[in-house]
N, C-alpha and C positions, 0 to 999 in steps of 0.2 A: 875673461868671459867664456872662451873657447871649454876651457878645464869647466867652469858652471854647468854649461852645457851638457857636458859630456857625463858628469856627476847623475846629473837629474838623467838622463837617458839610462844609465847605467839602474838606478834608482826604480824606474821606470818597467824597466826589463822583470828585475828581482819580484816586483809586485805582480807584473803577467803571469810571470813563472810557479810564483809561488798559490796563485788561482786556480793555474791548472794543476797542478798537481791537488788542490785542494778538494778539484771537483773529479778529479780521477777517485780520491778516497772515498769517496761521498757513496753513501749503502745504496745499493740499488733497491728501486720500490720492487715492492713486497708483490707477485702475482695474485690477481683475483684467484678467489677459490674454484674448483670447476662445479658445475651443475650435477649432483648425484643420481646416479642410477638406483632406485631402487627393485627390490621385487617384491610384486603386489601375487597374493593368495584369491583370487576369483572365487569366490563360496558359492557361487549356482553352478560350477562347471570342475572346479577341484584341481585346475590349473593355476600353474604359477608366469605370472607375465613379467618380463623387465622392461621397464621402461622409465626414461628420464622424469625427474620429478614432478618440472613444468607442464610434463605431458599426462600428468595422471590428475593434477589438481583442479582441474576445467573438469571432470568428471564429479566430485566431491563438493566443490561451490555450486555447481547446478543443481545436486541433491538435498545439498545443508540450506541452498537457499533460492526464493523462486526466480528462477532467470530472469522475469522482465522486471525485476524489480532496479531503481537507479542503479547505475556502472558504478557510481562511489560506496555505496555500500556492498555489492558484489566484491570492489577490490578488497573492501576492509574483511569480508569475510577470506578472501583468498588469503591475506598475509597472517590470519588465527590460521588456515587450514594448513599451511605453510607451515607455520611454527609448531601448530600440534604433531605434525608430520615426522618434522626433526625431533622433536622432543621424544617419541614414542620410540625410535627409532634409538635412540642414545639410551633411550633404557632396554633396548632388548627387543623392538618389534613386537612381530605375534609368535611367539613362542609356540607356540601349540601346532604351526604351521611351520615352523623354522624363517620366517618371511620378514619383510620389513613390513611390509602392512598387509591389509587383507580387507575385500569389500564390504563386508560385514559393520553393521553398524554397533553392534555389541561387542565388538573386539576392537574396532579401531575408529573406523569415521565412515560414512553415508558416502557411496557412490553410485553416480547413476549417467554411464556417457552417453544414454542416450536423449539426455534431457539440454547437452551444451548447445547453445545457440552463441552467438557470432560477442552480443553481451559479457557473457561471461568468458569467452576467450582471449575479450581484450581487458577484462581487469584481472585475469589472472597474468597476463602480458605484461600492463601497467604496471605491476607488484614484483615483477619478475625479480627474483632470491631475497625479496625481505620478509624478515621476520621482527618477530619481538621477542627483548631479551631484557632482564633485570640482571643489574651486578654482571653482567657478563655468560646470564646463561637464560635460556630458554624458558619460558614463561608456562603457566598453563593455558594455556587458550581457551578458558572457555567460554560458551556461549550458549544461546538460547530462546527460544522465539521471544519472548512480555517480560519487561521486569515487574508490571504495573503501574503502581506510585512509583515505587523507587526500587535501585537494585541492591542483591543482600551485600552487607557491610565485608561478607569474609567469605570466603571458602567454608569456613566450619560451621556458620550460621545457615548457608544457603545449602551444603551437600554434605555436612560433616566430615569435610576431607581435613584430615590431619597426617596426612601421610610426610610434607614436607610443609612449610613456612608459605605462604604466598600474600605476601606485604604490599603485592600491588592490586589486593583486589579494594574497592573503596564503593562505597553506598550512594549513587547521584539518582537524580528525579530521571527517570524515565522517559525520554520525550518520543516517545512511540504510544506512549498511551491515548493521547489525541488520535492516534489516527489508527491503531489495529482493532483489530475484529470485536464485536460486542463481548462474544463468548469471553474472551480476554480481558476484559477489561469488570467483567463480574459472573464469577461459574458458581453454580452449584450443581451437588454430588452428593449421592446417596446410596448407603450399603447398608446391609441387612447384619446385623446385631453378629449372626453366625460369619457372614462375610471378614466383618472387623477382628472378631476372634481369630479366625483360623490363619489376617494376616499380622494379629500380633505375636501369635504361636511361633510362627517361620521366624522371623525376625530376634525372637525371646528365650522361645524353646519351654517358656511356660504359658497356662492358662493364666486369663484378665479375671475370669470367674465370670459373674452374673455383669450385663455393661450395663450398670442402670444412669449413669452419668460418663460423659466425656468433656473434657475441658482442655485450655491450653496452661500448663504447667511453666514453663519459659516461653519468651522471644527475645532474639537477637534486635540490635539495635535498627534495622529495618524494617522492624515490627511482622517478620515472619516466625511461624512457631516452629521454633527448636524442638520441645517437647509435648507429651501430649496426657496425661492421666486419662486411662480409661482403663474402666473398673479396679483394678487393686495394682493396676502397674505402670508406668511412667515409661513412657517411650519414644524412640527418637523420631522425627518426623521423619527428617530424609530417608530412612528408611522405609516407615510407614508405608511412604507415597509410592516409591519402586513395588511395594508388596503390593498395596490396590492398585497397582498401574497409573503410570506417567498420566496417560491421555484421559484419567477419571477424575481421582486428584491432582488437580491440575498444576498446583502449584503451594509451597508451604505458607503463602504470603494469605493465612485464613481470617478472614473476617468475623464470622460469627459459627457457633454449632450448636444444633440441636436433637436431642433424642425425642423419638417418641413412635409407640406402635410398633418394635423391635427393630426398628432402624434410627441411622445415626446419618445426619444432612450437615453436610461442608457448604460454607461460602466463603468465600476468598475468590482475587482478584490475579491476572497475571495467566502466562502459561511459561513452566519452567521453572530450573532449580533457580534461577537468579545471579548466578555468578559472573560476573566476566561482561561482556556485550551482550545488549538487547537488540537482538534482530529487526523486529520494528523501532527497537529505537537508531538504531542505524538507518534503517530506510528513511524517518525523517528527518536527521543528521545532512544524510547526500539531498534529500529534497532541499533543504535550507542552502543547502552550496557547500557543506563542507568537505572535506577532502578525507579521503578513507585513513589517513595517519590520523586527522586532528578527530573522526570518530575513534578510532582507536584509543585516542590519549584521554576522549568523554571517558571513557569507559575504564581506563586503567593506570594505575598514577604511578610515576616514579618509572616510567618504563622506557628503552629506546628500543628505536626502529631502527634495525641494521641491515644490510646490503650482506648476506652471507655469500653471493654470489652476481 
């Protein structure tokens, strides 16, 4: 019995032993990423500021979006402003500035600190280092006040981006249309024969000739006009719209058009290219209760939320 004993102890030992050494092997985890410093380009003052990224992005959601609106859709904008952030950044910043970003809305993104209230500093806190990412990389973030009815099916349909693939963009109902501004929900817009000319010139580099008709030539499967025939030439909307200004035409998502008396009258619904998150549709997302990921994932399919830091 004494020898049994003595087997099994011995037995006994070899299995402790061989644990700990097992847990000696064992890879140690991996440290968190650290929080990035970037440097931001101030375009009213022509300085360059650095500061950590957390501390720049409370400035940029109080501009992209109105402070008092719900804390859950605030955070959902912070983690798009987050990811557009990193992503512009991996391709080069602002160039023109040598900077990682810059306040300017035509170069990078909308900043305004002097708009953060107490709101927006805790969903940008709540959110702290996540972004969104497909396959392992950074996503486009985009976003936009109205999708209307619904939002556009692709990147290519709603802004004719084809610069890279964006697989996660997908076409849902709108649920901000219930509740945003009238203007939003049906605009019309009117330019003068000469106006339309001179913005299909820029865009073209030829004359349309005499506009005696204009019509929608395509739409994308959201039923926004991809292209547009007026007078002898076919042209891209997205385009179009940047030529006569975002805030006139309002959106490609057009309802009806009519010529007449040397002007040309848009109707369509919506404000914005369409792609990505609808701002109002976020706002009644967090008013329903939902949480600024599960707005995110309305809006964009196939995607994860990651913790980069």
């Amino acid at each position: 019995m004494a020898r049994g004993f003595k087997l099994v102890a011995v037995l006994l030992n070899i299995l402790l032993l061989s644990q700990l050494f097992a847990g000696c092997r064992a890879p140690a985890r991996k440290p968190a990423a650290q929080e990035p410093i970037i440097s931001l380009y101030v375009n009213q003052t022509g300085e360059v500021k650095r500061m950590k990224i957390e501390d720049y992005l409370p400035g940029v959601v109080a501009a992209e979006m109105d402070p008092t609106w719900p804390l859950n859709a605030l955070a959902a904008q912070a983690i798009l402003a987050r990811t557009f952030t990193m992503k512009k950044i991996q391709e080069g910043g602002v160039k023109a500035h040598g900077t990682d970003a810059s306040t300017s809305v035509e170069e990078f993104q909308a900043y305004d600190p002097t708009k953060i209230n107490d709101n927006v500093r805790r969903a940008v806190e709540m959110t702290r280092g996540e972004v969104v990412k497909y396959n392992g990389n950074y996503i486009n973030a985009w976003f936009y006040a109205s999708g209307g009815s619904r939002t556009a099916s692709s990147a290519i349909e709603g802004l004719n981006f084809r610069s890279e693939p964006a697989p996660y963009i997908q076409s849902v109902p709108d649920p901000g249309m219930a509740i945003t501004t009238a203007e939003n929900k049906s605009w019309t817009a009117s330019f003068s024969n000469a106006e339309l000319a001179a913005a299909v010139r820029r865009i073209t580099g030829q004359d349309p000739g005499p506009i005696t008709s204009v019509r929608v030539a395509a739409r994308g499967p959201s039923g926004r006009a991809t292209q547009l025939r007026i007078g002898r030439l076919t042209v891209d909307v997205p385009a179009l719209r940047l030529a006569l200004g975002n805030d006139r035409l309002r959106s490609t998502l057009i309802t009806g058009i009519t010529t007449s008396g040397g002007r040309v009258t848009f109707k369509g619904e919506g404000y914005g290219h369409g792609v990505g998150m609808s701002q109002w549709g976020a706002r009644a997302l967090a008013q329903q209760g939902k949480s600024p990921q599960d707005i995110i994932k309305y809006f964009f399919k196939d995607i994860q939320l990651v913790k980069a830091w």
